[in-house]
Structure formats: structure tokens, C-alpha cells
Backbone as CSV, one residue per row, in Angstrom:
resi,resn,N_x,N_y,N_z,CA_x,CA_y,CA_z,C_x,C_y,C_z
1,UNK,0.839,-1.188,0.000,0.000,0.000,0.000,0.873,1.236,0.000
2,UNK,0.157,2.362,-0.445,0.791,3.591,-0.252,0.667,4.681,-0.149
3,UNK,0.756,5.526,-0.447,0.655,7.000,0.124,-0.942,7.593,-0.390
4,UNK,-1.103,7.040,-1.324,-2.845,7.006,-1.991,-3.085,6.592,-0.680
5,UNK,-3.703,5.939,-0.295,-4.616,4.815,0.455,-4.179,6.069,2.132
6,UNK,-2.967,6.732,2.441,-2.811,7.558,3.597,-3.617,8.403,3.445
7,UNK,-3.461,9.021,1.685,-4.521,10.436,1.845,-5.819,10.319,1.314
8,UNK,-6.306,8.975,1.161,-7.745,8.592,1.559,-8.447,8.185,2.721
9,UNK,-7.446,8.418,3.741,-7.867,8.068,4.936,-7.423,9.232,5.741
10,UNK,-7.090,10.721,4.929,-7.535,11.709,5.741,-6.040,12.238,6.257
11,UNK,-5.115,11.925,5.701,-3.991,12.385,6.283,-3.346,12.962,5.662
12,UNK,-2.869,14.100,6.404,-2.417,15.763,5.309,-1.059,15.519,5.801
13,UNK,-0.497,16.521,4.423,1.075,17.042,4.649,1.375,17.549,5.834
14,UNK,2.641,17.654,6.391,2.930,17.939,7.832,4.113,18.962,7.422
15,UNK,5.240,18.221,6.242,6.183,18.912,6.455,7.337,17.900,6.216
16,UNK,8.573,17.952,5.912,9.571,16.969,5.616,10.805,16.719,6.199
17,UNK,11.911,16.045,6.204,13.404,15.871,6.848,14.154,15.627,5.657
18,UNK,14.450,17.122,4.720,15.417,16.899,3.981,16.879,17.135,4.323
19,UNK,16.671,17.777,5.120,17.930,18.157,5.677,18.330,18.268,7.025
20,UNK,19.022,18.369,8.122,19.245,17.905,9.507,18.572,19.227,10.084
21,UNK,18.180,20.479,9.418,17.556,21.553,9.676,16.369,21.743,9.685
22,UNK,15.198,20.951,8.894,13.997,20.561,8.812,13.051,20.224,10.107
23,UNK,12.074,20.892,10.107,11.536,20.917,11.375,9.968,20.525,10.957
24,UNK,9.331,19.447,10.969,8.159,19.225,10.332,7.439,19.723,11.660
25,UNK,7.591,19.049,12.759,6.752,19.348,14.103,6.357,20.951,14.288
26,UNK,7.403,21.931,13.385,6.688,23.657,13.647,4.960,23.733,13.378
27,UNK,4.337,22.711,12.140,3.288,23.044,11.830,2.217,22.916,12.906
28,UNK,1.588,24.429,12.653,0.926,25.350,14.101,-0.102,24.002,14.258
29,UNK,-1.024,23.387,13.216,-2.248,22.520,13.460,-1.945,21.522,14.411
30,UNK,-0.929,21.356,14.239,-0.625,19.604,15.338,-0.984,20.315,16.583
31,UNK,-0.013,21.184,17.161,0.412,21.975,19.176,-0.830,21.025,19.247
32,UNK,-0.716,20.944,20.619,-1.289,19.830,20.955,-2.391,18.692,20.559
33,UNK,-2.652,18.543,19.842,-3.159,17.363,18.983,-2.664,15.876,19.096
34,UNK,-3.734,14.832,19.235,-3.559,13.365,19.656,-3.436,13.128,17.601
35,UNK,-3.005,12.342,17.425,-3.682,11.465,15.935,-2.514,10.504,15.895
36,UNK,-2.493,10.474,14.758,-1.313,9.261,13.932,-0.987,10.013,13.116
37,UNK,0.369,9.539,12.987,1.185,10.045,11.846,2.592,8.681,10.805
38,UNK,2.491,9.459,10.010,3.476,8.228,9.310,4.176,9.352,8.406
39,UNK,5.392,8.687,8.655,6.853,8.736,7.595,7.014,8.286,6.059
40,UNK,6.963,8.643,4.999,6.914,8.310,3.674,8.243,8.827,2.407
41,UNK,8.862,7.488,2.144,9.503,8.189,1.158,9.169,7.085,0.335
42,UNK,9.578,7.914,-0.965,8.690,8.085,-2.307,7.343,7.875,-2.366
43,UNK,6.920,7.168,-2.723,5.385,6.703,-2.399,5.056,5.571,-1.550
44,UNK,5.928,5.363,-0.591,6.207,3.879,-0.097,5.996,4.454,2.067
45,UNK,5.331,4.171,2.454,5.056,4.282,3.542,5.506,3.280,4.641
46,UNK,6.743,4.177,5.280,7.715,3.229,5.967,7.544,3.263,7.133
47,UNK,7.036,3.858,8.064,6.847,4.375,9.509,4.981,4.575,9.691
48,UNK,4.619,4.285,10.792,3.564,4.279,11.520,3.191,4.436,12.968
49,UNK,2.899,5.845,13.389,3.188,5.745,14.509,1.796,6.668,15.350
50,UNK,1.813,6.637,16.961,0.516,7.289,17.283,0.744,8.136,18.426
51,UNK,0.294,9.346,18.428,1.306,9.770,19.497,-0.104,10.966,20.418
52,UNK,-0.410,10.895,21.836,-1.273,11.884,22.515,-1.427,13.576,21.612
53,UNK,0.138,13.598,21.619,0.429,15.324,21.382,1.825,14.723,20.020
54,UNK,0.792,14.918,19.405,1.704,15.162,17.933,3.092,15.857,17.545
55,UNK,3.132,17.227,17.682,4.009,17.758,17.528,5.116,17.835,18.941
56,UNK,5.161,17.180,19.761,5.944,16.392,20.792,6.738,15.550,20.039
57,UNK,5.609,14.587,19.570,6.009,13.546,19.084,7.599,13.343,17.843
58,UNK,7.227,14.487,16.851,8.030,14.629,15.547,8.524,15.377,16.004
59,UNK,8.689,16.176,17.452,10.002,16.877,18.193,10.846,16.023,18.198
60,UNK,10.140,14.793,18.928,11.291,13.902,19.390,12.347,13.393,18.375
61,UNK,11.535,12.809,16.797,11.941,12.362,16.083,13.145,13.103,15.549
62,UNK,12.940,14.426,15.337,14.096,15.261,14.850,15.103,15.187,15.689
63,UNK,15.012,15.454,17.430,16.114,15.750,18.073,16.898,14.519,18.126
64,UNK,16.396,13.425,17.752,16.976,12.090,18.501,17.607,11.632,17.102
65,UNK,17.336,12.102,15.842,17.519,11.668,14.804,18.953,12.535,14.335
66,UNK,18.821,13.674,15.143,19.901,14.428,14.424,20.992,14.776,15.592
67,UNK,20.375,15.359,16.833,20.752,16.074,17.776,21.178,15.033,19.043
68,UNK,20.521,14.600,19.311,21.149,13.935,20.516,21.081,12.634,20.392
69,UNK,22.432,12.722,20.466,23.157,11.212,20.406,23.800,10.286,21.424
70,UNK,23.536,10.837,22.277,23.440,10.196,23.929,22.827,8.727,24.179
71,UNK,21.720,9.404,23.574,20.715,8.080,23.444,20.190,7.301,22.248
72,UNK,20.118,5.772,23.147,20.297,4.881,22.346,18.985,5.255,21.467
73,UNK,18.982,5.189,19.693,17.686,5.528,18.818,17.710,4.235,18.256
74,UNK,16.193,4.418,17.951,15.348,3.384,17.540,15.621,3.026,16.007
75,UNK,15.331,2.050,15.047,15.324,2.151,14.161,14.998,3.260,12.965
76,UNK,14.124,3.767,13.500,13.054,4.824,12.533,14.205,6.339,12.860
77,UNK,15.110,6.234,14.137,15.509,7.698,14.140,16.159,7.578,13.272
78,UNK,17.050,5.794,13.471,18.221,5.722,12.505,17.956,6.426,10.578
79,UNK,16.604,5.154,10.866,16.314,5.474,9.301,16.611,6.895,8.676
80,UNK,15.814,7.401,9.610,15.297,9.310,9.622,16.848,9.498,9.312
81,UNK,17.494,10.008,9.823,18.952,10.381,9.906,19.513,9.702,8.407
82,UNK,19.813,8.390,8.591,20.644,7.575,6.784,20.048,8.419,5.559
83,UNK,18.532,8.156,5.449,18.051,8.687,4.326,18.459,10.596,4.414
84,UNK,18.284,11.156,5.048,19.001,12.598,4.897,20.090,12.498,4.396
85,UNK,20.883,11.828,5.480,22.431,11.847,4.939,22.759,11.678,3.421
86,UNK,21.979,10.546,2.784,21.994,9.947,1.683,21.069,10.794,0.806
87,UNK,20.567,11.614,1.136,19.734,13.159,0.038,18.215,12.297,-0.152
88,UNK,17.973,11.506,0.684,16.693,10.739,0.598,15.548,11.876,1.389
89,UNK,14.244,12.083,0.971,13.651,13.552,1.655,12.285,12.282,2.214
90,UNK,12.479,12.145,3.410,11.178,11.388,4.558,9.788,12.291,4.796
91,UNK,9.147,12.278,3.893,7.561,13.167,4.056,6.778,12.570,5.335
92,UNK,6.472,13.831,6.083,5.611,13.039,7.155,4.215,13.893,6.770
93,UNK,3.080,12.566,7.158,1.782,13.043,7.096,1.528,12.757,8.643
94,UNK,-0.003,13.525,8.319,-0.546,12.990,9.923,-2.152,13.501,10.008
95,UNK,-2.416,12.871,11.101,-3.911,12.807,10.797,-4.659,13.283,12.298
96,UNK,-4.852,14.551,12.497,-5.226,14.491,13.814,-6.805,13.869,14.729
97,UNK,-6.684,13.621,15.800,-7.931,12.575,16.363,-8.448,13.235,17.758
98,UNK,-9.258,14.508,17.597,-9.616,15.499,18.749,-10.039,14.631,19.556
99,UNK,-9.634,14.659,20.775,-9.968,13.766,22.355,-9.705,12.684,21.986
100,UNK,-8.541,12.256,21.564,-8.381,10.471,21.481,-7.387,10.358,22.656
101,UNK,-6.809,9.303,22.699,-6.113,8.591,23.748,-5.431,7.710,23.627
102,UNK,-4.521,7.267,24.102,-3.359,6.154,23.611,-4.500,4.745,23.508
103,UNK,-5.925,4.872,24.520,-6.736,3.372,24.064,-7.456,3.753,22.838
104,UNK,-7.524,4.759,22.236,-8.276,4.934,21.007,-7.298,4.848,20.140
105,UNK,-6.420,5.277,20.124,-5.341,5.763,18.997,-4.639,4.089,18.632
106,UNK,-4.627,2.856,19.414,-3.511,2.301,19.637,-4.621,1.322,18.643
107,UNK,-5.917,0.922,18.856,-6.261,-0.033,17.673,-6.031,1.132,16.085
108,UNK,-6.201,1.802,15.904,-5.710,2.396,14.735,-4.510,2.277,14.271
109,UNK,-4.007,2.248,14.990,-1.706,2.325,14.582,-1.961,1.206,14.296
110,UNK,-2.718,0.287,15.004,-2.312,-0.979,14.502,-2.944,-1.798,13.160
111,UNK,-3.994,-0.867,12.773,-4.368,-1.404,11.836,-4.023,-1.241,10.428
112,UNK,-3.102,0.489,10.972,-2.535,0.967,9.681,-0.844,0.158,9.098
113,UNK,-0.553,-0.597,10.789,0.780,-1.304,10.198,0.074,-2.823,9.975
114,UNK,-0.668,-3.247,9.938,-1.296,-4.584,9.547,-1.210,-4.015,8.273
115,UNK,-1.776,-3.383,7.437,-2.265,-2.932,6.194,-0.921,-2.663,5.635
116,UNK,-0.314,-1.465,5.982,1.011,-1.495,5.365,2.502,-2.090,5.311
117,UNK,2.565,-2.914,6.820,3.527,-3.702,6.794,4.984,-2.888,6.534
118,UNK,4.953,-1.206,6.933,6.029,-0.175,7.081,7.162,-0.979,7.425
119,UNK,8.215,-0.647,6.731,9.404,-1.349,6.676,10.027,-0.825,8.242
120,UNK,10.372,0.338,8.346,10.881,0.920,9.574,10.297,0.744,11.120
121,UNK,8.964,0.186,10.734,8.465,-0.368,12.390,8.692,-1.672,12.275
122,UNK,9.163,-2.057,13.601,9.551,-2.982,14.053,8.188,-3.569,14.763
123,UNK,7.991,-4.504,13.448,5.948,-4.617,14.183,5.085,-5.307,15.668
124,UNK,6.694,-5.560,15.944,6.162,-6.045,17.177,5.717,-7.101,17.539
125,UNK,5.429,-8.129,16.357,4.634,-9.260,16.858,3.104,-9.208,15.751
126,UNK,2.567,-7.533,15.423,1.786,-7.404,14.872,1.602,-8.033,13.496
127,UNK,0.147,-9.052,13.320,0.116,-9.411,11.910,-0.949,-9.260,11.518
């Protein structure tokens, strides 16, 4: 599946990581906003993820991806980080979910990595 099938299910541009300067999380709509969001390069949807407060969330991703290296990162920061390095540009969408909650939000994440089978999440067990 791919990036069709994201923005038929309601999920807008956010903003991108072309470069270690790229700040997708500035966009004003997320501040505090629950939804899901996913990571996309080319048309291929690699990341799936669900987060209370959104733009927290793709804070984290940037600082941990670029900035602090203290701590141990996950696959997806790694990813985030290689593909820059390598001039690869990671589009994030996202979809916000007014009053949701990690028990609302969490059957959704999971249905969107059942469906897409995102290379960069580590599914957990999920099939």
C-alpha cells in the first residue's frame, strides 16, 4: 500500500526531513493534537506511529535523529537520519484525532501497520 490509500484516509502534509535543519513538528495545526502520523519516502510508507500530542512527538523524532546522540535511537531515528544523509527527503503526514487517547489511537496504529507492513516499524509481533 501507499501513500494514496494515507490520503484517503484523511492524512495531510505535515512537512519533511530533507535536511538535519527541517523541522516538520513547527506546523501550528498539530500543538497539541492526539492522531497518527506516518513517515513516507517516495510513495512507499515506511513508519507508523501514534502519538497523545503530535508535535511532541516529531520533536522527538528530529532531536533524537539528528541532535542527541546520547541516546540509544530506535530504528526509525536511525532510518530518519541515513536517508538525509543519503539526500533521501522522509515526508511526514498525519492525521489528527480530537480527544483520542493512547486506548483509542492504539487499535488504529495498529491497523494501519497490519495494512502497510512499514518497513521501519519494528511490528512487534503485529500481523
Amino acid at each position: 500500500m501507499s501513500l494514496s490509500v494515507l490520503l484517503e484516509n484523511e492524512f495531510v502534509h505535515v512537512g519533511s526531513w530533507r535536511t538535519v535543519d527541517c523541522l516538520p513538528h513547527k506546523a501550528a495545526w498539530l500543538k497539541y493534537q492526539p492522531g497518527l502520523y506516518a513517515f513516507v519516502v517516495g510513495s512507499t510508507v515506511m513508519y507508523v506511529g501514534r502519538a497523545t500530542v503530535l508535535h511532541r512527538r516529531l520533536r522527538n523524532y528530529s532531536r533524537r535523529a539528528f541532535r542527541d546522540e546520547k541516546r540509544a535511537l530506535r530504528s526509525a531515528h536511525t532510518n530518519i537520519a541515513l536517508s538525509v544523509a543519503t539526500a533521501v527527503e522522509v515526508v511526514v503526514y498525519a492525521k489528527i484525532a480530537p480527544g483520542a487517547n493512547e486506548v483509542l489511537l492504539d487499535p488504529l496504529e495498529t491497523d494501519l501497520i497490519r495494512s502497510f507492513q512499514p518497513a521501519w516499524n519494528g511490528t512487534h509481533g503485529i500481523r
